[in-house]
N, C-alpha and C positions, 0 to 999 in steps of 0.2 A: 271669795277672798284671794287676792293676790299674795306670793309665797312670800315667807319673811325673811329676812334677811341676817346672819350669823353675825354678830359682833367681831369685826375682823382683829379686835384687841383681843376678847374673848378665844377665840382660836388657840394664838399665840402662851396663854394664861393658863387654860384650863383642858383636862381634859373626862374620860367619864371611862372607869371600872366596868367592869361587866357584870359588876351588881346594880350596876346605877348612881354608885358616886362620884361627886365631884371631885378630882384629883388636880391639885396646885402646889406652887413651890413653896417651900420652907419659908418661911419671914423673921426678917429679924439678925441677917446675914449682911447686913449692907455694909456698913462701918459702926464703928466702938467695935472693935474685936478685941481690947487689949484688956476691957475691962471686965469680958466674958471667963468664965472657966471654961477651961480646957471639956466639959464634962459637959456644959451648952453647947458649945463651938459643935462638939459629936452628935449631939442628939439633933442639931439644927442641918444636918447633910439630907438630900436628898426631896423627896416631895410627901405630902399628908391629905387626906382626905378633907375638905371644905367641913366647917361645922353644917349640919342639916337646916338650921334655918336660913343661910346663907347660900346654901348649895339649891334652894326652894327659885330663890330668886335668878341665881346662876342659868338654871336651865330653863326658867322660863322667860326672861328677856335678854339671857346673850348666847344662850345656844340652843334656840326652841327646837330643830331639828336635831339635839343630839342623842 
């Protein structure tokens, strides 16, 4: 089998914990911020762990070597 190939969007998106999770950015940051509370706006900083069914798919067709 020839070696596969990284998702080069994938890269840039996601990354992997050293337990094995998926690690991506916040969502839900992009615009309407005015009709967010203050108390969203905070809890939406930084990056969260992929839900597990999604993170299943994550590394097996966009980051098989991660």
């Amino acid at each position: 089998m020839p070696k596969l190939k990284t998702k080069s969007g994938a890269k840039k998106r996601f990354k992997l914990s050293a337990s094995g999770k998926v690690i991506a950015g916040q969502a839900g940051k992009r615009h309407g911020m005015i009709k967010r509370t203050n108390k969203q706006i905070r809890n939406l900083r930084g990056t969260r762990a992929v839900s597990e069914s999604d993170s299943v798919a994550v590394r097996k067709y966009y980051l098989p070597y991660g």
